[in-house]
N, C-alpha and C positions, 0 to 999 in steps of 0.2 A: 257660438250658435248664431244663424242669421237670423233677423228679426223678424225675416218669416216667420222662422219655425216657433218664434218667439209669440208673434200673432196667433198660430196654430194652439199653442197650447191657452192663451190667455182668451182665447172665443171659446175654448170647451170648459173653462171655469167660469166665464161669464153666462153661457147655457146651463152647465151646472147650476149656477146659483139662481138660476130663475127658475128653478125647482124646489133646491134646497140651500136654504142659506149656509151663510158658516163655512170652515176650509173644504173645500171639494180636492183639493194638490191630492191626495190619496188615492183618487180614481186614473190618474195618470201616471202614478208612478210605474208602472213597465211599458210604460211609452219611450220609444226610441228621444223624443225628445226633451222630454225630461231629465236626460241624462248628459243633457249637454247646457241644461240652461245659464250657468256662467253670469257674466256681467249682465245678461239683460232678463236676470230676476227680477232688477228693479225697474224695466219696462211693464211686464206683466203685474208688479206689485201695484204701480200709477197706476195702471189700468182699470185695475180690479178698485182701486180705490175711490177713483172718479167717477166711473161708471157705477159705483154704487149711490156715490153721493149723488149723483146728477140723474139716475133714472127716469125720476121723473118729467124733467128737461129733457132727455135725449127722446122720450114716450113723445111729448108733445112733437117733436118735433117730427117724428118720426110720420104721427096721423097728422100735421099741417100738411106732408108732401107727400102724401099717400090719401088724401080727402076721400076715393070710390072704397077705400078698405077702413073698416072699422079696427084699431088696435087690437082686441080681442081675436081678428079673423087673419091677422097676418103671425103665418109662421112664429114659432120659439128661434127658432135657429136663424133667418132673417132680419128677427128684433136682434136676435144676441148680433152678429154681425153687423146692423147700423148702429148700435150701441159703440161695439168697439171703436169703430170709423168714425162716429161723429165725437169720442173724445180722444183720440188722436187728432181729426183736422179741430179742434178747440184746445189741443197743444201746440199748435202749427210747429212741428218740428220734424215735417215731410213734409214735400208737395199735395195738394189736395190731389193730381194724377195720380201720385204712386197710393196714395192711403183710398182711393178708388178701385183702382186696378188690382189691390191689396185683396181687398172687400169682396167683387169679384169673383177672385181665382180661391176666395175661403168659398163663396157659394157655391160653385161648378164642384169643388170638390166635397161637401158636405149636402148639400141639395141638389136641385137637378135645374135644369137652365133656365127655365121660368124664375128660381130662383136668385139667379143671375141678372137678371135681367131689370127684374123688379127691385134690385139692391141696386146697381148702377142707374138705374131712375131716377131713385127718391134720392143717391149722392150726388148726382151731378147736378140736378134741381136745387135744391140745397146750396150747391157752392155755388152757382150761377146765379144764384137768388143774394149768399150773404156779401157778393163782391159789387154787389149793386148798389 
């Protein structure tokens, strides 16, 4: 499986779980990609586990680079995607481009271009800010 696809399915369990906690994997299973998760079950496993430990860090961080939107007013689906993105670039084990552009092409294809837009903001802020 690409790590895409990898990304794909670990932003609909980190949404999911800003619902409901607990294993959400059951909502996925007849998703095409779930059937190929392989080696990079233990990407989405970090993921899910970082991003739960650090929520509250990745929240703040998220309303420091976003200051005209209050947390509460910005998207689920937006948080869950800088969520993911900002504990991938705090594993630095991509490029902050590719875990951008990443971020991105999950917005355009889950929300709609605004959405887009608004995610490659507060990422590119963000890295331009912690390489200072």
């Amino acid at each position: 499986m690409a790590l895409h696809a990898a990304r794909r399915i670990a932003l609909q369990l980190v949404f999911a779980r800003m619902f409901h906690s607990g294993d959400n994997a059951s909502v996925l299973e007849d998703q095409p990609d779930m059937q190929n998760i392989g080696e990079d079950q233990h990407f989405i496993d970090t993921a899910l586990q970082g991003i739960e430990q650090n929520a509250p860090l990745y929240d703040d961080i998220i309303q420091s680079f976003s200051p005209k939107r209050a947390l509460d007013r910005i998207p689920v689906l937006d948080r869950a995607i800088l969520r993911l993105s900002l504990h991938e670039l705090a594993q630095n084990q991509a490029p902050p481009g590719v875990i951008i552009n990443e971020a991105v092409e999950l917005a355009k294809r889950y929300g709609d271009e605004s959405d887009s837009r608004f995610v490659n903001g507060v990422l590119a802020s963000y890295v331009n800010n912690i390489k200072l």
